[in-house]
C-alpha positions as CSV (number, residue, x, y, z in Angstrom):
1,X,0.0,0.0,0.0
2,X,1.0,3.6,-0.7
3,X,1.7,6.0,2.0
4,X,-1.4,8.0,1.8
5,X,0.0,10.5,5.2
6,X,0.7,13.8,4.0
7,X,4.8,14.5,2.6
8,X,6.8,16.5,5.1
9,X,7.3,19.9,4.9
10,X,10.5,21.0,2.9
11,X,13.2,22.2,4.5
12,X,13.1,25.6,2.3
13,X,9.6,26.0,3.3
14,X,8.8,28.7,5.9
15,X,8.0,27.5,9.7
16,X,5.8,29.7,12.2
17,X,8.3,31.3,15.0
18,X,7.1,28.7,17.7
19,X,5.4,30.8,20.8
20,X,7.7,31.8,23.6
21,X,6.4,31.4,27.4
22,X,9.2,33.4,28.8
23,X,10.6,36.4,26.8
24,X,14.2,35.3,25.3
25,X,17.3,37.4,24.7
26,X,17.0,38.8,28.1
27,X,20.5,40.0,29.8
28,X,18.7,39.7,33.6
29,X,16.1,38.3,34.0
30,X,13.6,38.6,37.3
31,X,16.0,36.4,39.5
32,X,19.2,37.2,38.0
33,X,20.8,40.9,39.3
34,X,23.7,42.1,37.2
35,X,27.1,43.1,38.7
36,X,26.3,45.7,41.9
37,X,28.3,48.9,40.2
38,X,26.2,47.9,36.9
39,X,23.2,47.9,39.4
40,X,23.5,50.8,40.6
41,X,23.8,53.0,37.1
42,X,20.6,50.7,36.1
43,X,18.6,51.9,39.2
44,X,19.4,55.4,38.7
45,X,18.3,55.3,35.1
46,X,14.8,53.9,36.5
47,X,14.7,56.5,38.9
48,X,15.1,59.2,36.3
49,X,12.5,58.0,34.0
50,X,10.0,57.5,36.6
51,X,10.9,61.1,37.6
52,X,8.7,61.9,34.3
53,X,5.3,61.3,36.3
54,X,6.7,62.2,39.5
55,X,6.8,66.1,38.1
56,X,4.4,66.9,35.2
57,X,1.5,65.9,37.6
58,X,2.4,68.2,40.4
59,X,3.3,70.5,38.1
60,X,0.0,70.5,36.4
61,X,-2.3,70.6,39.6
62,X,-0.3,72.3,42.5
63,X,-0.8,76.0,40.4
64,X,-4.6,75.5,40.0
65,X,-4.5,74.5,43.4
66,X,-3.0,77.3,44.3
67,X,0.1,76.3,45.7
68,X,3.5,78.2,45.0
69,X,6.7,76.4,43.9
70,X,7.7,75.8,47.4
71,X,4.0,73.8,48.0
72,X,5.1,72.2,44.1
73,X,8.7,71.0,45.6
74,X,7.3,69.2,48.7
75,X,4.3,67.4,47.0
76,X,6.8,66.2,44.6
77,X,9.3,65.4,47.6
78,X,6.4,63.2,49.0
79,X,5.7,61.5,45.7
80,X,9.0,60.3,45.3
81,X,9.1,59.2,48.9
82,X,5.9,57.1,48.7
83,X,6.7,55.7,45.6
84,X,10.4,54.4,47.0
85,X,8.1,52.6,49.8
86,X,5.8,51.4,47.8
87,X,7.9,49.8,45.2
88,X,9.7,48.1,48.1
89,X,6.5,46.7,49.1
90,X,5.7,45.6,46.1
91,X,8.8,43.7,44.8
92,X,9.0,42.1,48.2
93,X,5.8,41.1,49.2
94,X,3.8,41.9,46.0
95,X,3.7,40.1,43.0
96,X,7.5,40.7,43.5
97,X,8.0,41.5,39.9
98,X,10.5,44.8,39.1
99,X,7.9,47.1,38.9
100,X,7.6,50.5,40.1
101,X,4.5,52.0,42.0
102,X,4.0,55.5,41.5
103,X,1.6,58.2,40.9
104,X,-0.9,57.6,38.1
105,X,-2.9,59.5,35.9
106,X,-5.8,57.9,36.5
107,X,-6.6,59.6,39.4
108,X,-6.1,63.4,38.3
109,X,-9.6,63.9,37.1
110,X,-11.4,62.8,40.3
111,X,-8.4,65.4,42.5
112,X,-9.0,67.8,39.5
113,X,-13.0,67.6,40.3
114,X,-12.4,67.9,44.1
115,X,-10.3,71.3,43.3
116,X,-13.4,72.4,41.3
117,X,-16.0,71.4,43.7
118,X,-16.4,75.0,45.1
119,X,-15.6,73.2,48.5
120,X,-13.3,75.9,49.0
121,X,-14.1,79.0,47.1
122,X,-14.6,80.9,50.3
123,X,-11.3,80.4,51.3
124,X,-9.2,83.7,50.9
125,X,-5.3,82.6,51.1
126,X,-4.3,80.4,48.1
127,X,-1.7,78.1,50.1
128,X,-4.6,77.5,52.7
129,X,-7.2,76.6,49.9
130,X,-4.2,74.2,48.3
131,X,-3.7,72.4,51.6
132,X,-7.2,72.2,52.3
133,X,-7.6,70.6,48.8
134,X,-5.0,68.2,49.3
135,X,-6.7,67.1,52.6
136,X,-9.8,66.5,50.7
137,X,-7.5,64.1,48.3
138,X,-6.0,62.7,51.4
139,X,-10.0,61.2,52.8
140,X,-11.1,60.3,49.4
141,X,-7.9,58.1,48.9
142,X,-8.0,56.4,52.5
143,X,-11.2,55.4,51.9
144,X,-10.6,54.0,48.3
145,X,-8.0,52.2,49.1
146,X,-9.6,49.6,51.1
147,X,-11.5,48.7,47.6
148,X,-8.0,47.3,46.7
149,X,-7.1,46.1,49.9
150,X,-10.2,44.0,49.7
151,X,-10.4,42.6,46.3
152,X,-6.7,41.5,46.5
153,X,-5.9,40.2,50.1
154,X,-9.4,38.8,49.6
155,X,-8.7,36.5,46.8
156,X,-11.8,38.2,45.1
157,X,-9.4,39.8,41.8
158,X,-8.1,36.3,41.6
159,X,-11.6,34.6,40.3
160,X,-11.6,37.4,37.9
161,X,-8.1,36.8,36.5
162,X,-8.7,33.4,36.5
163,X,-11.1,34.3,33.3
164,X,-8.4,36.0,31.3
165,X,-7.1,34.5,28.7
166,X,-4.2,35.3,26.5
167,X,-6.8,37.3,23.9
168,X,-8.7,39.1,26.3
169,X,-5.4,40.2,28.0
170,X,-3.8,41.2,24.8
171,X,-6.0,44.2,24.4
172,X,-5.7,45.2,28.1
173,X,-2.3,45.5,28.1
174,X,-1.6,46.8,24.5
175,X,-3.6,49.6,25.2
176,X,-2.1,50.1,28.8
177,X,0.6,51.2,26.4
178,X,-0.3,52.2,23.2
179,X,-3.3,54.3,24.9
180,X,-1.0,57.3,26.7
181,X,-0.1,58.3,23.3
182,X,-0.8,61.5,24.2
183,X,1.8,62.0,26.7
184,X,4.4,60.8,23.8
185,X,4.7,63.5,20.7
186,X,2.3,66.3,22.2
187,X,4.5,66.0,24.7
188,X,7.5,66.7,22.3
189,X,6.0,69.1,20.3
190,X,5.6,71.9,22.8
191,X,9.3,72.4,22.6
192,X,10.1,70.5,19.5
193,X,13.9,71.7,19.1
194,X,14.7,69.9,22.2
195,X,11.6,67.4,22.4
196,X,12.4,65.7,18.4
197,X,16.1,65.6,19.1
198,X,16.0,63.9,22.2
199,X,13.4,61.7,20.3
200,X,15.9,60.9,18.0
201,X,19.0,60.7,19.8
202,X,17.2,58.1,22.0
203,X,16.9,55.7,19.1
204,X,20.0,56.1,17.6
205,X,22.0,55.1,20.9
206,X,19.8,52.4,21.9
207,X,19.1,51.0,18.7
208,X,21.4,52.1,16.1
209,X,24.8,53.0,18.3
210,X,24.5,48.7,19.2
211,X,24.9,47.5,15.8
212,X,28.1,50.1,15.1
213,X,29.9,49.9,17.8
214,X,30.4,46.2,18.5
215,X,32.2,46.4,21.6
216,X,29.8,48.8,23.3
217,X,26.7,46.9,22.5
218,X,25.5,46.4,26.0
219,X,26.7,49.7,27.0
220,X,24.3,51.6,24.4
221,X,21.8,49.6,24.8
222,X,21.2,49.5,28.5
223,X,21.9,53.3,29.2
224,X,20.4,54.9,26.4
225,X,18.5,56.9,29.0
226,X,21.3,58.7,30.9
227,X,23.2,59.5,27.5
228,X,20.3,61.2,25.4
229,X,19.1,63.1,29.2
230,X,22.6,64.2,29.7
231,X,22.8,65.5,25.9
232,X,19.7,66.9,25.6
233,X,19.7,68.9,28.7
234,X,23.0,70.1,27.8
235,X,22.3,71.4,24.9
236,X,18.3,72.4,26.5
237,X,20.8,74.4,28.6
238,X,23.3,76.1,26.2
239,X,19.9,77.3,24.6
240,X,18.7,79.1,27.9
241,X,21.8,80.8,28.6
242,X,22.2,81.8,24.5
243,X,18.9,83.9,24.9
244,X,17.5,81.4,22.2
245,X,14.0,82.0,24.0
246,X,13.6,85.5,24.8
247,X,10.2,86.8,23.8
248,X,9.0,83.6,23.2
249,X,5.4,82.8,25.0
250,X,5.4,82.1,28.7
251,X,4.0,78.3,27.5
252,X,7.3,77.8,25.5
253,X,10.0,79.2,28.1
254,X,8.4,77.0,30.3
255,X,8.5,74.2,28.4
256,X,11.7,75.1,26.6
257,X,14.1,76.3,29.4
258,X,16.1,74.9,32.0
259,X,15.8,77.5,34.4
260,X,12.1,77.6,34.5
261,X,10.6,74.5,37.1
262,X,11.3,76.6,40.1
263,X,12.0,73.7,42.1
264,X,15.8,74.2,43.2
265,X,15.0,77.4,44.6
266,X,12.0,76.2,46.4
267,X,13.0,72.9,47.6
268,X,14.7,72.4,51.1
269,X,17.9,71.0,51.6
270,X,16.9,68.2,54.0
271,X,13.2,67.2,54.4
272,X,11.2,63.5,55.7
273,X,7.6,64.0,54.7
274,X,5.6,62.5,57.6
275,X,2.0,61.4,57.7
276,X,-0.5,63.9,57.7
277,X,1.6,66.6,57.3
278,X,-0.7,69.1,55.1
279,X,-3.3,68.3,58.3
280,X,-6.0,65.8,59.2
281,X,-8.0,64.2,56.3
282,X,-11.6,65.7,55.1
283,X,-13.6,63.1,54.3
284,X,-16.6,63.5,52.3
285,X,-19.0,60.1,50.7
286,X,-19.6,61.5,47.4
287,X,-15.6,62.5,46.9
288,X,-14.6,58.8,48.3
289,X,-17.2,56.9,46.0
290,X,-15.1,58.6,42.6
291,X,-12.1,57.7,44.0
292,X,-12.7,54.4,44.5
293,X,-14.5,54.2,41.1
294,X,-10.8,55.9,39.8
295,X,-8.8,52.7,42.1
296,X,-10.8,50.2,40.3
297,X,-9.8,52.1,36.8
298,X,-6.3,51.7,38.3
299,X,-6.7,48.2,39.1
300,X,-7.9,46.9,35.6
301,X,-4.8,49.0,34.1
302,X,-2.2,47.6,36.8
303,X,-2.6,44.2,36.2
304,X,-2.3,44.5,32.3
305,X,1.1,46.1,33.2
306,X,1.7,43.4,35.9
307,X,1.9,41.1,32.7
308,X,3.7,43.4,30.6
309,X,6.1,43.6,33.5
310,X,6.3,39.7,33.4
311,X,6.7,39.1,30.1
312,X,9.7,41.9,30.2
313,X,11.5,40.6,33.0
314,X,11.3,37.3,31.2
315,X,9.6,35.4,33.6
316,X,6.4,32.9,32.9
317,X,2.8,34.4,33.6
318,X,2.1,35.2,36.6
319,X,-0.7,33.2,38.9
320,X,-4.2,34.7,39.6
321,X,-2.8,34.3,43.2
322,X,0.2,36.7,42.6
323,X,-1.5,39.4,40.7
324,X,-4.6,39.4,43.5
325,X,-1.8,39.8,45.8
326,X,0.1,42.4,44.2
327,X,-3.5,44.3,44.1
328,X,-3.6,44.1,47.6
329,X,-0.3,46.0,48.3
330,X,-1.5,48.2,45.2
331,X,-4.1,49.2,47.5
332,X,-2.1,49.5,50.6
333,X,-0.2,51.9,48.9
334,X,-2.8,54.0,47.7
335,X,-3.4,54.2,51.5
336,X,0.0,55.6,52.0
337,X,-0.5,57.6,49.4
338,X,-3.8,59.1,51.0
339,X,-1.9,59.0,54.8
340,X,1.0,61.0,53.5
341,X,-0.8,63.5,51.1
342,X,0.0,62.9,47.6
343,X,-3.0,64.1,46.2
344,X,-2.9,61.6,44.0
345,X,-3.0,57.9,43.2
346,X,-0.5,54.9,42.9
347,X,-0.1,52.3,40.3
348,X,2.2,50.5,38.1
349,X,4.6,53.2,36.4
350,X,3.8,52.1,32.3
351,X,6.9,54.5,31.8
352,X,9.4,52.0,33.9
353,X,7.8,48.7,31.9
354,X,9.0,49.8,28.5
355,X,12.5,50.6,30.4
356,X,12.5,47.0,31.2
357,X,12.2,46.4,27.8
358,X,14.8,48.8,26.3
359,X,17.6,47.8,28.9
360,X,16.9,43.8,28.4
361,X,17.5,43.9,32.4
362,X,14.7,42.5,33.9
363,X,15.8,42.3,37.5
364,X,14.3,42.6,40.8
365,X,17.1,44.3,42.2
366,X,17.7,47.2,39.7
367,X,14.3,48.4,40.9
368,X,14.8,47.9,44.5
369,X,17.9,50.1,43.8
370,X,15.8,52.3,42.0
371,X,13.4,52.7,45.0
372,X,16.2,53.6,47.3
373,X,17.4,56.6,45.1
374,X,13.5,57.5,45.2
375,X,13.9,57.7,49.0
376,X,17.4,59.3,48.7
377,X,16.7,62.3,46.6
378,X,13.0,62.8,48.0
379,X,14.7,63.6,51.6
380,X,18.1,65.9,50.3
381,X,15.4,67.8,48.3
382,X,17.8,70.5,46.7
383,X,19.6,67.4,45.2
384,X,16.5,65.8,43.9
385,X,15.3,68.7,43.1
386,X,17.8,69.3,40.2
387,X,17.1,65.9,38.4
388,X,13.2,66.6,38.6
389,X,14.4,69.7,36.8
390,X,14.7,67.9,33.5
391,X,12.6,70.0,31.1
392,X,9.2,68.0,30.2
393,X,9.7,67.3,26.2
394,X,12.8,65.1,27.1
395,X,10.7,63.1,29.1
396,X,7.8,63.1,26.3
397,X,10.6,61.8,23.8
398,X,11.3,59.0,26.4
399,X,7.9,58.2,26.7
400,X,7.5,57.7,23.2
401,X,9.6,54.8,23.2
402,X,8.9,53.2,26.3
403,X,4.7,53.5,26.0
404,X,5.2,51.7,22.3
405,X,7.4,48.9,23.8
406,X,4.8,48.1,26.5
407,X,1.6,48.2,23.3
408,X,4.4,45.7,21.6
409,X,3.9,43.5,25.0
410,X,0.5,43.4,24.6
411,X,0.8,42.5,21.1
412,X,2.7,39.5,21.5
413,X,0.3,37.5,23.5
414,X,-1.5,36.6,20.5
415,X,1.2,34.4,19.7
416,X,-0.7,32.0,21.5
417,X,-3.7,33.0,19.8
418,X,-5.3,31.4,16.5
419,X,-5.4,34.7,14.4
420,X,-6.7,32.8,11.7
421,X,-10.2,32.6,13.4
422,X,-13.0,35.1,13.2
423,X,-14.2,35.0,16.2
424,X,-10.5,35.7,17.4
425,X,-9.9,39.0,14.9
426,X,-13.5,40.3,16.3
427,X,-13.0,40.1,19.7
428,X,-9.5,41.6,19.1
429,X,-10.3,44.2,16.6
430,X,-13.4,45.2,18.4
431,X,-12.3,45.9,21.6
432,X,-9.3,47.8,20.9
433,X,-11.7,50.2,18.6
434,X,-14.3,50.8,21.2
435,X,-10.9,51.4,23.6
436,X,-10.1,54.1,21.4
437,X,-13.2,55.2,20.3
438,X,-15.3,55.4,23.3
439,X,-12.7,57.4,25.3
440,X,-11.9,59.8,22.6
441,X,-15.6,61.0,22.7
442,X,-15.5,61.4,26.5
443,X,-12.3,63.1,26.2
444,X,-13.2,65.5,23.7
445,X,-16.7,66.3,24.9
446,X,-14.5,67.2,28.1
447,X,-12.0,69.3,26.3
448,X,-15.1,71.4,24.7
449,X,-18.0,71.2,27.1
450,X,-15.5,71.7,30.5
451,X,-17.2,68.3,31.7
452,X,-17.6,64.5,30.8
453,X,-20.9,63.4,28.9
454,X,-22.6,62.2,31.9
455,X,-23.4,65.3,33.6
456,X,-26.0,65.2,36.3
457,X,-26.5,67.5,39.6
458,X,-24.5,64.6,41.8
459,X,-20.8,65.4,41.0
460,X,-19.7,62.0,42.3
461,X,-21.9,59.9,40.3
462,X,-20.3,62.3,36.8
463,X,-17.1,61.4,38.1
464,X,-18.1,57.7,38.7
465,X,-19.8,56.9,35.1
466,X,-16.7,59.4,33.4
467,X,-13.7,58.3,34.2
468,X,-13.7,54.6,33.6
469,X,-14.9,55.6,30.3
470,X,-12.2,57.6,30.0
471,X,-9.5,55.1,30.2
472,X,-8.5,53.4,26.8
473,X,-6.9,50.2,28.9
474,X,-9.9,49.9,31.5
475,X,-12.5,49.7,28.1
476,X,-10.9,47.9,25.8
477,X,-9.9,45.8,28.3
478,X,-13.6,45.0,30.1
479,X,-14.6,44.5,26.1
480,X,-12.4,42.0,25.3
481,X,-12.7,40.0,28.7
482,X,-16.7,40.2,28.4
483,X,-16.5,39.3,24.8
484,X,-14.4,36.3,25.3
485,X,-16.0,34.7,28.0
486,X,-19.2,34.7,26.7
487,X,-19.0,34.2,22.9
488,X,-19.1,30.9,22.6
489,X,-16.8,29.4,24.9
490,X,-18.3,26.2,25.5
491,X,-16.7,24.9,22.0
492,X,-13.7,22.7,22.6
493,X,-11.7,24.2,19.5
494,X,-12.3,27.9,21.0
495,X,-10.2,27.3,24.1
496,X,-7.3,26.8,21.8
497,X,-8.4,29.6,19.9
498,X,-7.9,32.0,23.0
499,X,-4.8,30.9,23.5
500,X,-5.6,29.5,27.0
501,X,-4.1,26.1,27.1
502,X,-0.8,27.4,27.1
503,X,-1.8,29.5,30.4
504,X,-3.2,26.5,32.2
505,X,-0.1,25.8,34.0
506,X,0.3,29.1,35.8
507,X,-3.2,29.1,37.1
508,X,-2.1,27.2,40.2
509,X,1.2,28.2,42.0
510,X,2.4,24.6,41.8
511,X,1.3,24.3,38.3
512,X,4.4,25.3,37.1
513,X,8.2,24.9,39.0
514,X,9.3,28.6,37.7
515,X,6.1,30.2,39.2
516,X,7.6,29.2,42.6
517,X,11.2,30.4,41.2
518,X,9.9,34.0,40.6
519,X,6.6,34.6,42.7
520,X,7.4,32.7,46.2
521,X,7.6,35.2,49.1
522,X,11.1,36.2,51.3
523,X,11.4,34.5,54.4
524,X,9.4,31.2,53.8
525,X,6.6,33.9,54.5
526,X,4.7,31.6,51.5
527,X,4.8,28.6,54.4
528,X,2.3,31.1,56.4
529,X,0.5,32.9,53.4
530,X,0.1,30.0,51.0
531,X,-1.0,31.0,47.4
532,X,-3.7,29.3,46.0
């Protein structure tokens, strides 16, 4: 009889690249510290980038607040402070993945619509009404950070993760990334002479320099980040003191020149922000409700770049146990967030995940470095003070990079997916439409009208129905995970379709020997908090 079995494949014919579980070509990966002087430069470059955040928030809000540079310095003093402690926590009791906790966007319009509540019209002094504001932040955060607290430590995120398959999550954390595009070339643009060099200089060390200079690949490619700052601001600098800006609008000199943050001046040499040091909280229900609404945005668009995170530091997905417990310390620092006065929120810094990428280092330890310069500089304030200087189109040109390498992250789950299905490209294509569509209508009716499409007489309930819709991570992301756990999922050949077979071993902590490698807890803690 004739062989009737199909003829192998030629050898000249072209082969799929076979799915990856852990990210390869990684220097360090999650376990794996480089050399301690190495380190130590690696740390400081994560501390500079996550410097970004730290300062255009503040920036933004203290002024409308009416707070003066010295009010500016010391809220971004604090900042830095809580985020050092809270990146600690994280990495060592968390999901214990490198990842940075700082302040997030997500939680500016709900302070933003405190500091418009007319709460506090009728008080006279500006620096009074700014501390009064941030003691309205302070309540509203204490309380929402129990929402957190609850669904992590409680196991309740967990169920929910448990549901997420390598399609739903591809959306979620592609547009974790992709959708703060507008803090990338805007960003640039409003000093583009120092913004689109800086842009460009950043890819030709990191991505060109490697492939010219042999010798100094690593060296190029791991500190891109302190050679384009250093050359930028230099020659950001030799343009201030050249007059290059004179009669230029006040938008562009402060955008533009080095000598216009205000924060050297302002900031004190030595200073340990304490708990409640603006003054006791002010709680109010309505306040506490959008908040807590704005933590749950934050939670949806943390644990897209937990993954990211994961997939960067080259270690295998992690458990529904880990990520529920990293949500839990997520939450307890929003609560130190709210007991030392931020004013605003904490989550995963989206800025430091595409670092990972960029450096290849993937390592625990860089970032607890990093979190110990966070601590550092926050306390000799006139030192700190000069790094948080950097002018803002520098870090817009570093964003650019680093927001597209965590959307890339995203994208690569669907190796695992069949992208030959339909049901597969609609779920996919679908949500991450309506996560860009439906949040460029509530953002532009914002922009226009002053307020979000949902506006009512109860200010908390605008705030509560506006800003989830706002976020492009948190809708594309509840699309996709609604979408592909009902549509259908009760067919065999869909499972395979979703990609969730090759995430079955992860969803238990002994499922897999690496989860216990990368995810176990210091101090045979995990003998007393067992994971599930």
């Amino acid at each position: 009889l004739k062989n009737m079995s199909a003829p192998a494949p030629k050898a000249s014919e072209p082969q799929p690249h076979p799915p990856k579980e852990q990210l390869p070509d990684i220097s360090y990966c999650i376990t794996s510290p480089p050399p301690w002087p190495e380190a130590i430069l690696l740390g400081f470059q994560h501390y500079l980038v996550m410097l970004g955040t730290t300062v255009l928030i503040p920036s933004a809000l203290v002024p409308q607040m009416g707070g003066r540079n010295e009010e500016k310095a010391k809220l971004i003093q604090t900042i830095l402070f809580v985020a050092g402690i809270n990146t600690l926590l994280q990495t060592v009791f968390g999901t214990r993945l490198p990842a940075v906790i700082g302040a997030s966007y997500t939680f500016v319009p709900v302070t933003i619509s405190i500091m418009l509540s007319g709460r506090f019209n009728d008080v006279a002094d500006p620096v009074d009404r700014f501390t009064r504001i941030i003691r309205a932040t302070q309540g509203a955060l204490i309380v929402a950070s129990t929402f957190q607290i609850i669904l992590g430590f409680s196991g309740l995120w967990r169920n929910v993760v448990r549901f997420l398959s390598p399609l739903s999550a591809a959306p979620l954390v592609g547009l974790v990334g992709f959708g703060l595009y507008e803090l990338g070339f805007p960003g640039v643009a409003k000093c583009i002479e120092i913004g689109l060099p800086g842009l460009i200089i950043l890819i030709l060390i990191s991505h060109y320099m490697p492939h010219v200079m042999k010798g100094g690949k690593h060296v190029f490619a791991r500190y891109a980040v302190i050679f384009t700052v250093a050359i930028v601001w230099l020659y950001a600098f030799f343009l201030t003191i050249g007059d290059a800006y004179n009669g230029d609008k006040t938008d562009t000199q402060r955008s533009c020149r080095t000598d216009r943050a205000g924060l050297i001046g302002a900031a004190p040499w030595i200073r340990v922000p304490w708990p409640f040091q603006w003054g006791s909280p002010l709680f109010d229900a309505g306040e506490a409700f959008a908040m807590m609404m704005a933590s749950f945005v934050a939670l949806v668009e943390s644990t897209g770049a937990f993954i990211a995170v994961s997939r960067y530091a080259s270690a295998t997905m992690p458990p529904p146990s880990v990520i529920s417990r990293g949500v839990g310390w997520q939450g307890v620092a929003i609560l130190i967030s709210g007991l030392f006065g931020t004013g605003i929120g904490s989550s995963v810094s989206v800025e430091n995940a595409g670092l990972l990428a960029l450096t290849k280092v993937g390592s625990r330890r860089v970032v607890q470095i990093s979190a110990g310069f966070m601590i550092f500089f926050s306390i000799l304030g006139k030192f700190g003070a000069v790094f948080a200087s950097i002018p803002a189109p520098i870090v817009a040109a570093l964003f650019c990079l680093f927001f597209a390498y965590v959307g890339a992250g995203g994208l690569s789950l669907l190796q695992y997916c069949n992208l030959n299905s339909f049901r597969t490209l609609f779920i996919l294509g679908f949500s991450i439409f309506l996560g860009l569509s439906i949040p460029q209508y509530f953002n532009e009716h914002t922009a226009i009208k002053g307020y979000g499409p949902i506006h009512t007489g109860a200010r908390w309930f605008n705030d509560m129905v506006n800003v989830p819709f706002s976020s492009k991570a948190f809708v594309g992301g509840c699309v996709a995970y609604f979408l592909d756990t009902t549509l259908h999922k009760k067919d065999g050949s869909i499972r395979k379709d979703r990609g969730k077979h090759w995430w079955d071993r992860f969803w238990t902590f002994k499922g897999d020997p690496r989860t216990e490698e990368f995810y176990a807890l210091p101090f045979n803690l995990h003998k007393y908090f067992p994971p599930a």
